[in-house]
N, C-alpha and C positions, 0 to 999 in steps of 0.2 A: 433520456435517450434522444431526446429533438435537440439537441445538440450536436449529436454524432449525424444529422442528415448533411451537413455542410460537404462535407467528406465523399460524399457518393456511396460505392462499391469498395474503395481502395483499402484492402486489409491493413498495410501499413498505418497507416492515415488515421487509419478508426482505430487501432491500439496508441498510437500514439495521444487521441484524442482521449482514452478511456483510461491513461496511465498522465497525463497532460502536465503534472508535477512529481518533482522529486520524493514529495512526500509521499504521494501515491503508493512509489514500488518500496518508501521502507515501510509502508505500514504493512502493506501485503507481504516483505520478509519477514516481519515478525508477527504475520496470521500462521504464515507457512508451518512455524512454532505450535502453534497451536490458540485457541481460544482465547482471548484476553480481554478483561476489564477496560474501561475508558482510561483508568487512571493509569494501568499500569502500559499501555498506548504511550500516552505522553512522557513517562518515563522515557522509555524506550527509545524510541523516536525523538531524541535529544535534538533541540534550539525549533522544536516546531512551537508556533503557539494554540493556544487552545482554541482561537475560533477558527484556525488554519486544519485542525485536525478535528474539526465541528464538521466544518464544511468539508473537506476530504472525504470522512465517513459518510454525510448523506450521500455526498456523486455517486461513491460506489456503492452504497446501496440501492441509489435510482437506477445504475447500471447493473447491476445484479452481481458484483462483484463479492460484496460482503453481505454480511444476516447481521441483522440486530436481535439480539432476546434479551428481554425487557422481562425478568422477576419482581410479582406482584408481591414484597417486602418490603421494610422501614428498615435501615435506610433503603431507596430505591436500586437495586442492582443489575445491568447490565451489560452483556458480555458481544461481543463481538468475533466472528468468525468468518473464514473465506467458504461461499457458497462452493459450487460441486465448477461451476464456471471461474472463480477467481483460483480455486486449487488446479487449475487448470494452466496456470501460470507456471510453477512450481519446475517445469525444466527449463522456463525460459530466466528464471530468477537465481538458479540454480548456475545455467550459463554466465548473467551477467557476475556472479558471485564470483566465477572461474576465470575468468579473463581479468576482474579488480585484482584477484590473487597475483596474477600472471603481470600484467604489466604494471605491480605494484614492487615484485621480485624483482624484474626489467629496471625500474625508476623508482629507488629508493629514494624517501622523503630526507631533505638535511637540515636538521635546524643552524639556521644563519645566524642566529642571534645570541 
């Protein structure tokens, strides 16, 4: 969270610094889904690497974004979820999900090659 003092007051500012990469808002679309393993994260979440989505998860957990539960079994098993503040996102992810739709129907992609 001593990270986000740089920023002051400014709501934009401080989502923008609590969302601060791309991987951020897909991990939180595929929390939105519901619960998920580490590994199935990485699936998921296609061309991230693994200490890119190490480090991703702790921020948002220092930011209170996501929950870790950590099952005390062999092998070790933990699951990852968006706290009651990260599901909090969910109409703003919701939005960006609606406008990709929209100016994707607008600017169809062509392969050149």
């Amino acid at each position: 969270m001593k990270r986000l003092a740089q920023f002051g007051s400014c709501p934009v500012a401080t989502t923008i610094s609590l969302l601060d990469s791309g991987w951020k808002i897909l991990i939180m679309r595929d929390l939105l889904k519901g619960t998920k393993r580490y590994s199935q994260l990485q699936k998921s979440v296609s061309g991230i690497s693994q200490k890119m989505l190490t480090q991703s998860l702790r921020q948002m957990q220092d930011d209170g974004i996501v929950q870790r539960h950590s099952y005390p079994v062999i092998p070790p098993k933990v699951e990852y979820s968006l706290t009651e503040m990260g599901e909090s996102m969910r109409p703003i992810i919701n939005s960006m999900h609606e406008w990709g739709m929209h100016y994707l129907s607008d600017h169809p992609r062509t392969n050149t090659h």
